[in-house]
MIRO-37844 format. One record per residue (C-alpha): x, y, z; residue in one letter. Coordinates in steps of 0.25 Angstrom, whole numbers, padded with zeros to 4 digits, always signed. Layout:
BEGIN
XYZA;...
! end
This chain:
BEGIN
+0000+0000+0000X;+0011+0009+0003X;+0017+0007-0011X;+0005+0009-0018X;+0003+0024-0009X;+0017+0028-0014X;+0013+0024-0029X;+0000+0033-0025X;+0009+0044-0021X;+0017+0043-0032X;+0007+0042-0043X;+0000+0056-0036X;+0011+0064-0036X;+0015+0059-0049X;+0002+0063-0055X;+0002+0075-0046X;+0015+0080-0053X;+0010+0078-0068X;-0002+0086-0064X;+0005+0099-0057X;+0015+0097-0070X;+0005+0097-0081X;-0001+0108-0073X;+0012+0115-0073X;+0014+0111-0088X;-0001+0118-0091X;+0003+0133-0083X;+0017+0133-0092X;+0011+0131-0106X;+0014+0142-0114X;+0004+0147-0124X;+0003+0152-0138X;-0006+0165-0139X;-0012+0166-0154X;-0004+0177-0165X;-0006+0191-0164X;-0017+0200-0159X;-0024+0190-0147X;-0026+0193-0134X;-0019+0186-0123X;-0021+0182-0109X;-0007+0186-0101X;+0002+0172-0096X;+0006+0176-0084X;-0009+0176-0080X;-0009+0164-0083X;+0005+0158-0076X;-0002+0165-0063X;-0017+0158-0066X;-0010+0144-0069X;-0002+0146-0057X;-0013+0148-0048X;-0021+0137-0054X;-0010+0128-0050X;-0009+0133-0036X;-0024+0134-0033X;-0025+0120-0039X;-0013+0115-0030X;-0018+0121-0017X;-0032+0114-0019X;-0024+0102-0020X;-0016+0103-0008X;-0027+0109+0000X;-0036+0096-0002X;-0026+0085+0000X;-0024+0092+0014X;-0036+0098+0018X;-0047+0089+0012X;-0055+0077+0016X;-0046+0065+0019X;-0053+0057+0009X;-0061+0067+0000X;-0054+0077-0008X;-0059+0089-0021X;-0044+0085-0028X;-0039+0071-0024X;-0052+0061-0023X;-0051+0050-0014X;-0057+0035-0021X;-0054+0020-0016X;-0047+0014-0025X;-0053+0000-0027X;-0041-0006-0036X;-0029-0005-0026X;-0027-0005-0009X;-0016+0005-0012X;-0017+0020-0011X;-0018+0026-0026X;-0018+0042-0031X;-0023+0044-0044X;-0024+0056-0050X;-0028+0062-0064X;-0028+0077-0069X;-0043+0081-0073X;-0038+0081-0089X;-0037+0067-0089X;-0047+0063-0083X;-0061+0070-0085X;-0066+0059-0093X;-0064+0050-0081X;-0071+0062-0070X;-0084+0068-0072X;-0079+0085-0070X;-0066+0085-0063X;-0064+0099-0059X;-0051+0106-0070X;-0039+0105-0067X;-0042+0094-0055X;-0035+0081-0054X;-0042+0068-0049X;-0036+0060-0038X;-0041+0046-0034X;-0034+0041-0021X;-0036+0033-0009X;-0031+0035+0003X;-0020+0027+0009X;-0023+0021+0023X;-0010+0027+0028X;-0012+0041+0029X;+0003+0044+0031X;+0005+0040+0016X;-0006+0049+0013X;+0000+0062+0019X;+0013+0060+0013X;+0006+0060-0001X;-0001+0072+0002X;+0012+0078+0009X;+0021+0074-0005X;+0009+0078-0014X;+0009+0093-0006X;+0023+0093-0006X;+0023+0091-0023X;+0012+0101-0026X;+0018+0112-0016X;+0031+0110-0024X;+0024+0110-0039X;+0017+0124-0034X;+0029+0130-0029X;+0035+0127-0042X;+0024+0132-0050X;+0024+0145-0044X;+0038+0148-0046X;+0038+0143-0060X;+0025+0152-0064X;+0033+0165-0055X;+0047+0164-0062X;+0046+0160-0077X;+0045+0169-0087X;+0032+0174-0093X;+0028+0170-0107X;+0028+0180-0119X;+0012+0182-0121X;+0007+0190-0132X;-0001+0203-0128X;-0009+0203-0139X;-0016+0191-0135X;-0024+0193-0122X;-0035+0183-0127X;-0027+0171-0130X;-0026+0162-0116X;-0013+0155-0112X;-0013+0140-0110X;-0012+0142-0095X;-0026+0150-0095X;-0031+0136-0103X;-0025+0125-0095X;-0035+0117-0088X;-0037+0120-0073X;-0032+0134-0073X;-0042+0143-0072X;-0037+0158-0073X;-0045+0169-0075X;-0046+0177-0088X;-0040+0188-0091X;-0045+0199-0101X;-0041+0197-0117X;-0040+0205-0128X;-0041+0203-0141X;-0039+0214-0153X;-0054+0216-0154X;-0055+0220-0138X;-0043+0229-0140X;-0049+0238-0151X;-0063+0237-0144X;-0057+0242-0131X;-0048+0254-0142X;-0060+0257-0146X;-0068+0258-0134X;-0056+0267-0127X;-0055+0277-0140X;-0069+0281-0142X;-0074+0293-0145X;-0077+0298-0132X;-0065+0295-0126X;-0059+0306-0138X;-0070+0316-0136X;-0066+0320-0122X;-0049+0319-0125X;-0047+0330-0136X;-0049+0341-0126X;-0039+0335-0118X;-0028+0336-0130X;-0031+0350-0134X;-0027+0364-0128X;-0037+0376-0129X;-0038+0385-0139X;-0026+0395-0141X;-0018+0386-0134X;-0005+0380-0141X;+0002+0367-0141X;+0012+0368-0152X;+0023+0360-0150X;+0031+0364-0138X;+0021+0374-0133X;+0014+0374-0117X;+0001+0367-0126X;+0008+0357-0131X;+0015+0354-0116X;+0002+0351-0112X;-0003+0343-0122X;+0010+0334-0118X;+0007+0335-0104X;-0007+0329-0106X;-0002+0316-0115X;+0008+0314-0105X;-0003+0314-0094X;-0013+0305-0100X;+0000+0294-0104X;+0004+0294-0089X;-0010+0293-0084X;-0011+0280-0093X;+0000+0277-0085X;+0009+0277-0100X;+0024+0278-0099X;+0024+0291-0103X;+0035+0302-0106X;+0040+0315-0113X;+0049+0317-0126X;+0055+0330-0125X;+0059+0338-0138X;+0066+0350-0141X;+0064+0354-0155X;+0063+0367-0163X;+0050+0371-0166X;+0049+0384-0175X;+0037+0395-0173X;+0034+0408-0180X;+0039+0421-0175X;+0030+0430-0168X;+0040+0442-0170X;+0041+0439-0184X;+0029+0433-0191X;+0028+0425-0204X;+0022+0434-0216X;+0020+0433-0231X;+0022+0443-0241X;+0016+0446-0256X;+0026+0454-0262X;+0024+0466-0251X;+0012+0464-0245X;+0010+0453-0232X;+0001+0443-0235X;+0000+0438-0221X;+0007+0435-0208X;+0005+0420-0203X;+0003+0413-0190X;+0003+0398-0196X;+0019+0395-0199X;+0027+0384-0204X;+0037+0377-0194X;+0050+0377-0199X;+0049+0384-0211X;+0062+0392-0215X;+0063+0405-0208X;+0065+0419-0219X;+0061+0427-0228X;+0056+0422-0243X;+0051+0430-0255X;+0047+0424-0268X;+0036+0422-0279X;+0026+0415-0275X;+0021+0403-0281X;+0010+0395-0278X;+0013+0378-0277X;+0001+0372-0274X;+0003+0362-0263X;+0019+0362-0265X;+0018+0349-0269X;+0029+0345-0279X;+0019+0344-0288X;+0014+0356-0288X;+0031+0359-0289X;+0032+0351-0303X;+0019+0360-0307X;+0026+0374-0304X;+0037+0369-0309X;+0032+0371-0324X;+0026+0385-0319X;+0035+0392-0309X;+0047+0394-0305X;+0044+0391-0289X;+0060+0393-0287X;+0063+0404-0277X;+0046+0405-0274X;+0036+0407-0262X;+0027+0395-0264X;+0010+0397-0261X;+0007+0383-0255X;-0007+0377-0251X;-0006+0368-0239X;-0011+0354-0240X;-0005+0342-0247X;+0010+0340-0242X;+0014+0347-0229X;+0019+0359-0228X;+0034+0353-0227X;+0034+0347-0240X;+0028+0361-0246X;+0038+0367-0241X;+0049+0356-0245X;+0045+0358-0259X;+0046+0371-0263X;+0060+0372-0257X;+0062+0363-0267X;+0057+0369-0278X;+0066+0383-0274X;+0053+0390-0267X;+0059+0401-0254X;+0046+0399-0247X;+0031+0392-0246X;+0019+0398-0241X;+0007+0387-0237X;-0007+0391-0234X;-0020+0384-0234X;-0029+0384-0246X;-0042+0383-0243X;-0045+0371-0253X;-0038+0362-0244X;-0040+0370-0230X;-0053+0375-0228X;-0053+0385-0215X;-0052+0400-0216X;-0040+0407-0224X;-0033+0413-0211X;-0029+0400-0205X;-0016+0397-0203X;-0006+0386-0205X;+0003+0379-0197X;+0015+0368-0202X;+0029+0364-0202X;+0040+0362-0215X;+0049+0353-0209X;+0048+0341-0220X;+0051+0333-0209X;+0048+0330-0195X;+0053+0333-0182X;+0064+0345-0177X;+0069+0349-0191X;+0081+0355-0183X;+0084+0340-0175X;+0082+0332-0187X;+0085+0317-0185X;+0087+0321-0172X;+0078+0323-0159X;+0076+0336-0154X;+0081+0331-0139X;+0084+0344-0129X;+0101+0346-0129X;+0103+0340-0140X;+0116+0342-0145X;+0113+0340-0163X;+0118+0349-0172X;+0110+0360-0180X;+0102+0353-0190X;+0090+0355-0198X;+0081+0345-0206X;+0082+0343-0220X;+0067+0346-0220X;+0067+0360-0215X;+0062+0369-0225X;+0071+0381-0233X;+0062+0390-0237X;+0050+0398-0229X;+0037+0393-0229X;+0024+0398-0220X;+0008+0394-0220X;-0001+0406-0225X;-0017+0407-0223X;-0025+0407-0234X;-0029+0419-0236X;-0014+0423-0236X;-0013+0414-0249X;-0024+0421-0253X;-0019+0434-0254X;-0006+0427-0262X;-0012+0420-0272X;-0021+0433-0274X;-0008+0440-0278X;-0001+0429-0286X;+0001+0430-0300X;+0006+0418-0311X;+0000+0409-0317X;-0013+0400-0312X;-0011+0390-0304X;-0017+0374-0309X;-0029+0368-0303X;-0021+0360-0293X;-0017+0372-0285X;-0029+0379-0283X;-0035+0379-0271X;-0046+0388-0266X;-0042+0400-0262X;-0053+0408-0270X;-0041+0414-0278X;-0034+0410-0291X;-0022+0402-0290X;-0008+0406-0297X;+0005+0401-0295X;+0013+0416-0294X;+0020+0425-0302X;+0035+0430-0300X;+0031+0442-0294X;+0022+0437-0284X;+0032+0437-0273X;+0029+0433-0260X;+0038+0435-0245X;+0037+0424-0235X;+0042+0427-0221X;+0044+0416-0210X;+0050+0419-0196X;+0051+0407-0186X;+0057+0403-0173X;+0064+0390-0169X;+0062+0386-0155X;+0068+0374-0147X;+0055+0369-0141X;+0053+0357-0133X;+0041+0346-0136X;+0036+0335-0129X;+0032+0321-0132X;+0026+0315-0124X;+0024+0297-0125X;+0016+0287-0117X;+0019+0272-0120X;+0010+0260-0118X;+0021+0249-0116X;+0019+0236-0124X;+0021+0223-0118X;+0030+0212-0128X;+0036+0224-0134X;+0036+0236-0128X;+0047+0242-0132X;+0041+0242-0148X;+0028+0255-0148X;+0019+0262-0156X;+0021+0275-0155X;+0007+0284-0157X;+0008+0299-0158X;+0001+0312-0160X;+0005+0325-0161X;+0001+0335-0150X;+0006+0349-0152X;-0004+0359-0164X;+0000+0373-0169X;-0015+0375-0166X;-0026+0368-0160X;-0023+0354-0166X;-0034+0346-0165X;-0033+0337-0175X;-0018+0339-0179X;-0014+0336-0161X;-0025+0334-0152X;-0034+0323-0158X;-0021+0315-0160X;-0016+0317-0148X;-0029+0315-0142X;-0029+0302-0149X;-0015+0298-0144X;-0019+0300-0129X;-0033+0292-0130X;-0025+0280-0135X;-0015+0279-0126X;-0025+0281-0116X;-0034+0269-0123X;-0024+0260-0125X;-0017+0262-0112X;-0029+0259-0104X;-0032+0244-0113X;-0018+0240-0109X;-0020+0244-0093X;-0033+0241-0093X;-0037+0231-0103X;-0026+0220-0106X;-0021+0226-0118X;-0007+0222-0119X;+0003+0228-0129X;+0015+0221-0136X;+0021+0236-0139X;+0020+0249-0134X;+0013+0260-0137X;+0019+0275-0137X;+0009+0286-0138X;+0016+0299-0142X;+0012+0314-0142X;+0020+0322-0150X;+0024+0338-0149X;+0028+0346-0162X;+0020+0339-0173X;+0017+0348-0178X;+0031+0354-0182X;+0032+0340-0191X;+0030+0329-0179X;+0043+0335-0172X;+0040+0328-0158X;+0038+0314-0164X;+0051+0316-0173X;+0059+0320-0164X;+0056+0308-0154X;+0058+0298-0166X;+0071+0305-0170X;+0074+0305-0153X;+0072+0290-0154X;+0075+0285-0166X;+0081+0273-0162X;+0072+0269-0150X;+0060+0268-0161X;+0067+0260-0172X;+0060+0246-0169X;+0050+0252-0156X;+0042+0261-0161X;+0034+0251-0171X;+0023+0262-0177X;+0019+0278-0176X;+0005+0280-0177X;+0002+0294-0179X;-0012+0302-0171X;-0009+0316-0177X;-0023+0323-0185X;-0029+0307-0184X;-0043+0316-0184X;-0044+0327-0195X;-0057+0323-0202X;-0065+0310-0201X;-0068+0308-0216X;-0055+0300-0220X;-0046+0292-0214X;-0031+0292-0215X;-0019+0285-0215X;-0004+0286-0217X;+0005+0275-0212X;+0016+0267-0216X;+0012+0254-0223X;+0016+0244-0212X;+0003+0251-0204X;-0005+0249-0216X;-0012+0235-0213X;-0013+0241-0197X;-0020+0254-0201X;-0030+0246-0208X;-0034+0234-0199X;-0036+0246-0188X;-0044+0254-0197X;-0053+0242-0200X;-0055+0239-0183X;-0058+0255-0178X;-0072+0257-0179X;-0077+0268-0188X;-0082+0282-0180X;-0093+0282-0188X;-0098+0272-0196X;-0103+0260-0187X;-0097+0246-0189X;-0085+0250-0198X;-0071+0252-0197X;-0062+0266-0201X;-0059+0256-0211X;-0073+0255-0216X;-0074+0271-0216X;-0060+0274-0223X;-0053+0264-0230X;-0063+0260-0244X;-0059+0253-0254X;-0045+0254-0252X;-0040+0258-0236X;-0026+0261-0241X;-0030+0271-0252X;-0041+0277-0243X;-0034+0277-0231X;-0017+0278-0232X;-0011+0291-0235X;+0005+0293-0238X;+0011+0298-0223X;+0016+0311-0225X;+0027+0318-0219X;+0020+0329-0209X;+0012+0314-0202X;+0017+0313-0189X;+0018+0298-0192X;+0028+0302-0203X;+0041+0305-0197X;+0039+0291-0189X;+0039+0282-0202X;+0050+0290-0211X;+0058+0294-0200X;+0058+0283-0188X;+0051+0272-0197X;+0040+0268-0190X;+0028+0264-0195X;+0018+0275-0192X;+0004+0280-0197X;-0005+0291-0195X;-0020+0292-0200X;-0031+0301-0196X;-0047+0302-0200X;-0047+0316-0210X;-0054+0323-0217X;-0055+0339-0221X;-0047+0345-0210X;-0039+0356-0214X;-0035+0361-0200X;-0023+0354-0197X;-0011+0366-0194X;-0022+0374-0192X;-0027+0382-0178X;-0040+0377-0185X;-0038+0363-0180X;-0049+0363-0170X;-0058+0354-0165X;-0068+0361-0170X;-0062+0357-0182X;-0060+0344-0180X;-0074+0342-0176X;-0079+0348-0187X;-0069+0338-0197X;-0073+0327-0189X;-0089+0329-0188X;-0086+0332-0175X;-0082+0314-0175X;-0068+0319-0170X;-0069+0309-0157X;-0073+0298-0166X;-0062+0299-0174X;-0050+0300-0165X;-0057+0289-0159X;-0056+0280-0171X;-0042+0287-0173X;-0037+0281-0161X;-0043+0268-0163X;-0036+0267-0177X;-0022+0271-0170X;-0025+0262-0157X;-0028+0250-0166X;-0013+0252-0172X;-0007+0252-0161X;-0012+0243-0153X;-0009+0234-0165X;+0004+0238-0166X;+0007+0236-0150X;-0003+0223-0148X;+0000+0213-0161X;+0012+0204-0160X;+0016+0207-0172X;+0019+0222-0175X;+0007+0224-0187X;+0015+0232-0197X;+0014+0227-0211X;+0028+0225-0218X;+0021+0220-0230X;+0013+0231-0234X;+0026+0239-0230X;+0031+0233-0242X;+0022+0233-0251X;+0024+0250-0251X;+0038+0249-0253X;+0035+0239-0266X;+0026+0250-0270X;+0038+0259-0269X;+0046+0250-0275X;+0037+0246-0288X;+0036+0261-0290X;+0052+0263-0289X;+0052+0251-0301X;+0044+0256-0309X;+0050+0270-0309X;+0063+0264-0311X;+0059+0258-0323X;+0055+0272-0328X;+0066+0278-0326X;+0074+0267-0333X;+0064+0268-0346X;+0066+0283-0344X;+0083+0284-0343X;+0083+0270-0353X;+0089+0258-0349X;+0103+0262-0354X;+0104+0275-0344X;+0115+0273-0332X;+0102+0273-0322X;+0094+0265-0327X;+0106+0254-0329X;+0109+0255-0314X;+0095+0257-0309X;+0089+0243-0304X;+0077+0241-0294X;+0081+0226-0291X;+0085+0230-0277X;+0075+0236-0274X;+0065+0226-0278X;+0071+0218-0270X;+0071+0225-0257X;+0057+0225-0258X;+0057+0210-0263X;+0064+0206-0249X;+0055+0215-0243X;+0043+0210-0248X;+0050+0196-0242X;+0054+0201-0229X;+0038+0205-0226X;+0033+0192-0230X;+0045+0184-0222X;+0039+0192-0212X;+0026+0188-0214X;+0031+0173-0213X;+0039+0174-0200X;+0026+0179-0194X;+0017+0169-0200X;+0026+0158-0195X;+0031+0163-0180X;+0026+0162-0166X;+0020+0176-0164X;+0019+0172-0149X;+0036+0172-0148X;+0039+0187-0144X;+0052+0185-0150X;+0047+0182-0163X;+0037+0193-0163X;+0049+0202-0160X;+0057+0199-0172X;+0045+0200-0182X;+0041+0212-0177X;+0055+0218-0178X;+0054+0215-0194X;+0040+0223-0195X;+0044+0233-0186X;+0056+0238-0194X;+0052+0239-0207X;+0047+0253-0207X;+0060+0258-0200X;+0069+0250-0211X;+0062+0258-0223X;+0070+0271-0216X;+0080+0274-0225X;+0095+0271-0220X;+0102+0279-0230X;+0097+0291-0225X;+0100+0301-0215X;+0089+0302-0202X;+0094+0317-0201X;+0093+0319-0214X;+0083+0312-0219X;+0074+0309-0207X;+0062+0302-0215X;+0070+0290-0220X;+0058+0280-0223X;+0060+0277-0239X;+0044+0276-0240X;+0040+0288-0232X;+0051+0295-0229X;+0057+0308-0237X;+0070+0309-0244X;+0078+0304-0255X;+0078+0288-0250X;+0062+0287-0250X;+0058+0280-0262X;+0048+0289-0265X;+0060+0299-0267X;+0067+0287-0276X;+0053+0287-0285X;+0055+0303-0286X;+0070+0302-0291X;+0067+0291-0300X;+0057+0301-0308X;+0068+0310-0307X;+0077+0304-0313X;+0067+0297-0324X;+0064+0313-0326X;+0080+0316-0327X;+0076+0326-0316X;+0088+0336-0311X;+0085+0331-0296X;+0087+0317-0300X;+0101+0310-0296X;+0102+0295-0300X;+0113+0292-0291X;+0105+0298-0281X;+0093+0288-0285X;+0102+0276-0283X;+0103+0278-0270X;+0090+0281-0267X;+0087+0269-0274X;+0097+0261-0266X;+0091+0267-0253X;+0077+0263-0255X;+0080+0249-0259X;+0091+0244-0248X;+0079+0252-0238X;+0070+0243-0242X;+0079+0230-0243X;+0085+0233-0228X;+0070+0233-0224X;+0067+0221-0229X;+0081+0215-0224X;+0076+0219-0210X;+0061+0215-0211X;+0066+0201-0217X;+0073+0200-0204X;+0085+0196-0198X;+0099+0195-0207X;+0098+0181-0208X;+0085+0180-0215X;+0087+0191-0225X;+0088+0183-0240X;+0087+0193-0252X;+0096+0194-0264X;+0102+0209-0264X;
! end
């Protein structure tokens, strides 16, 4: 009998142990959450509610062998054993036997046994059993405290572990959610209501000023800065000291018709040359070099004051032009077939054809800096100032010559006439320059998997006047989604992989100098962190069209957001729905110009950015007429509605951007654009061959083979790309790390590396400006098919050479590392 008790003991601490192990076995197992985009239920809840389970399953135990019934027990059930004398333990998890026992309770194990005569034996099995489960706790517990925690996707919160499946382990849910919950929730936090009652809050009182630098703008900063660190946001302030020109109140800006003054002028433009200049006048149209090659055939704008209507290009590139074609000066006023408000208002604008401190460039504007004098290449030679209406008025009523075509009329009530040589007008402009300082001021939600990589989202928040539309709606914007999307993380589970930065800018309106100046500050910090800029500035002006600029890697994200945010006005549809028709891209996308704030991110620091905005006829902008009585009036008085959908649209993106495993930028449809560029240089070539005929020296050592095949091993890189991610384990951090590495740097490697930052800051051969953009190399090859002076073919070699080693260094790079790269150059 005493044999056949130990051979009981034995077999019940054998069968014991494969239970607590296969119990242990069941808390360990790792699991697989599903590919991108699903909600997930956090692991170490799960580590803590298997552990538990365990505990409160072991204490039952050791509680009833000591304290129950001598004979009747809830866990071990006592029966006779008619087929033996000896004691026998048998035990069986509830798994394996429920077809045998009627509703055993989950997770319980069934235990037959009869008691031994000697009740010695008996305590020393319940002594050793004790002993063995004490010991497996123990164990347990410092397992669970001390191993490291599994990588869990955040963008899953729905997708349960194995642990939370196991049987017997019963943990509580936590709250899930999936993409759909998170734009609900966007959506219900951006209503219209929540905007209707935060404009005020963003905008100063009438007669007050917040240009750049100014006590207005200080508190506009101080207010940002406030709401960030009441969302508890890791905030802070980027100071710059940068030179900021304003007209003279000694000696005021004036324009002159032969002897007589037409006018003295409150609107200015920044950084235009200061002086004297006299000249005939001529009137340009837009100033557009179309309008150059048309005057070209009629007069000689050499040595002229060039009559400009605003619209069209910026003011910079106005400006640019006619220094170009010899002109000493450039008046700019508003014609009323493009601005329809009264004939006395003024306009405000910069010339820098460029962005940031023109007197820094490629530099930042840091206090003490020790940089040498230095001016941008963009900063204009010649004079140029804004006039009213009625002061063109008065010019054009005195202008002699001949009529000007159909194209240039606008509606002044007056004929049109492009001047005669004695029709001399004097422009005088008096400026000052003065170090000011600027703040701007950040606040960072932090990501969790990768919070060193962000999405930087700005809006500008200083005006030359009221700026409703041009600052405070953006700002506004900018403010209500940090305060939105920082209360789903706090307070509604939302987990980020990457970071989000929200950014107010100071001095945009002297040609986004804040926002220049911290990219050119930390240039290096944002190559490979700062994965996208999306731009708020004027995302309300009308509400009859909507929008877009953006680079093409944004293109596929821009319109699945636009398909999910609701319609302001038309129930049950999308902004999609309202806006894109037949084709979204036609209807929707516009080329991104250089005075977008988004601008200087994607030519000069290449990062993908995008602005849009809702639009319509809203001629106010660089106005003291941009009110909200304006806007109202644009808008149908719907201007809460549509910052509402505005931020939804940019809330959509970047939770995108910072919540999906796999950074969604779209390196294929990247490429497709530059094959566009690339057909386009091809069949121009081929021009320019039949033109000089095959014999010429050019046309001999003129090939596009390189180039053709930099795209080609572009084109293979995107769809290697493609397969990598088709065929890896998205749940491997490390691997989602190396393939977003390869999206994430194609924007920067279309930079051009043969150019210099300081004296070509806009380096990106697609949007930038310069002689390495291919859109200059399609210029220079009509030059040269034209046999024009400018043209230089050694000059288009290298351009050549540039554009095509740009684009094969960007596909080297997106291919990935060294040992993969296979092409035939």
């Amino acid at each position: 009998m005493r044999a056949g008790h130990r051979e009981g003991e034995r077999k019940t601490r054998d069968s014991l142990q494969a239970t607590t192990l296969q119990e242990q076995a069941a808390a360990e197992g790792s699991s697989r959450v599903k590919r991108a985009n699903q909600a997930y239920q956090p692991k170490r809840h799960s580590e803590w509610s298997s552990m538990a389970a365990t505990i409160n399953q072991a204490r039952t135990s050791i509680s009833k062998m000591f304290n129950g019934e001598p004979r009747s027990y809830t866990r071990f059930n006592l029966a006779q054993n008619s087929d033996a004398d000896s004691s026998q333990v048998e035990m069986k998890l509830s798994s394996d036997v429920d077809d045998e026992v009627g509703n055993p309770e989950d997770g319980q194990a069934r235990v037959t046994y009869t008691q031994s005569p000697l009740r010695t034996y008996k305590n020393i099995c319940y002594l050793a059993l004790g002993t063995l489960v004490v010991f497996i706790l123990g164990y347990l517990v410092g397992y669970v405290s001390h191993r490291k925690p599994d990588v869990v996707s955040a963008a899953c919160p729905n997708v349960p572990t194995e642990e939370s499946q196991d049987e017997g382990l019963e943990v509580a849910p936590l709250p899930s959610m999936n993409w759909n919950d998170i734009t609900n929730l966007l959506e219900q936090k951006l209503s219209p209501s929540a905007f209707s009652t935060k404009f005020s809050d963003f905008s100063l009182p009438r007669g007050v000023s917040h240009e750049a630098g100014s006590d207005g703008d200080n508190e506009l900063a101080n207010k940002v800065l406030g709401v960030f660190k009441d969302l508890n946001m890791k905030s802070w302030n980027d100071e710059h000291f940068v030179k900021l020109p304003h007209p003279s109140s000694d000696n005021p800006n004036k324009v002159l018709f032969g002897t007589e003054v037409i006018g003295t002028t409150k609107g200015y433009l920044a950084y235009s040359e200061v002086g004297t200049a006299t000249g005939r006048v001529v009137y340009a149209n837009y100033g557009t070099l179309d309008d150059f090659l048309y005057l070209d055939k009629k007069v000689d704008v050499n040595s002229s004051v060039l009559l400009l209507r605003a619209g069209n290009i910026s003011f910079a590139e106005k400006v640019a032009n006619a220094a170009k074609y010899g002109a000493v000066a450039v008046l700019i006023y508003p014609d009323p077939s493009n601005y329809n408000f009264a004939g006395s208002t003024e306009l405000y604008g910069h010339v820098h054809l460029g962005s940031g401190d023109p007197y820094t460039p490629g530099m930042p504007s840091f206090k003490n800096t020790q940089f040498p004098p230095a001016r941008s290449s963009g900063l204009p030679t010649i004079v140029a100032q804004t006039i009213t209406a009625d002061m063109a008025l008065k010019i054009f009523q005195k202008m002699g010559g001949d009529p000007a075509p159909n194209s240039f009329k606008g509606s002044l009530g007056t004929p049109y006439k492009l001047g005669s040589v004695d029709n001399v007008v004097t422009v005088t402009v008096s400026s000052t320059l003065n170090e000011t300082a600027i703040h701007n001021i950040f606040g960072v939600i932090k990501g969790n998997e990768e919070p060193d990589r962000y999405v930087v989202i700005g809006a500008q928040r200083d005006s030359w006047g009221p700026g409703v539309a041009k600052s405070t709606v953006g700002t506004t914007v900018l403010v209500e989604l940090a305060r939105a999307i920082s209360e789903m993380t706090r307070n509604d589970h939302l987990s980020l992989r990457r970071s989000l930065v929200f950014a107010s800018w100071s001095a945009g309106e002297y040609g986004s100098v804040g926002a220049t100046e911290w990219q050119e500050g930390y240039l290096s910090s944002l190559n490979m962190k700062a994965i996208t800029y999306i731009n708020l500035d004027g995302v309300v002006i009308g509400r009859q069209k909507f929008k877009a600029s953006a680079s093409p890697l944004l293109y596929d994200l821009l319109q699945k957001s636009l398909k999910q945010v609701k319609s302001p006005f038309n129930t049950g549809k999308t902004l999609y729905d309202d806006h894109a028709a037949s084709n979204w891209e036609t209807s929707i996308l516009e080329a991104m110009k250089m005075d977008d704030a988004a601008y200087p991110f994607m030519a000069l620091s290449g990062i993908p950015s995008i602005s849009f905005r809702f639009c319509g006829e809203y001629p106010y902008l660089g106005t003291t007429l941009d009110t909200f009585d304006h806007l109202q009036a644009s808008t149908s008085y719907k201007y809460a509605e549509l910052a509402a959908a505005a931020a939804n649209v940019a809330g959509q993106m970047a939770l995108r951007l910072a919540h999906d495993h796999l950074v969604p930028l779209d390196v294929a449809r990247s490429g497709t654009e530059i094959r566009k560029k690339v057909i386009d240089i091809n069949r121009r070539v081929n021009q320019l061959k039949n033109a000089l005929g095959l014999n010429s020296t050019l046309a001999k050592g003129l090939s596009v083979q390189w180039l053709n095949t930099a795209i080609g091993s572009y084109g293979r890189a995107a769809r290697d790309l493609q397969y990598t991610i088709d065929n890896s384990d998205l749940e491997n951090m490390e691997m989602r790390r190396i393939i977003n590495d390869r999206i994430i740097k194609v924007e920067h490697n279309l930079l051009s590396p043969y150019v210099s930052v300081r004296d070509v800051p806009f380096r990106h051969i697609l949007f930038g400006s310069g002689c390495h953009t291919i859109q200059t190399l399609l210029h220079h090859l009509d030059a040269l098919k034209q046999n024009a002076p400018e043209s230089d073919a050694d000059l288009f070699r290298n351009q050549f050479a540039w554009a095509t080693w740009t684009i094969q260094s960007c596909a080297n790079d997106l291919a990935g590392p060294v040992w993969e790269i296979n092409n035939e150059i």
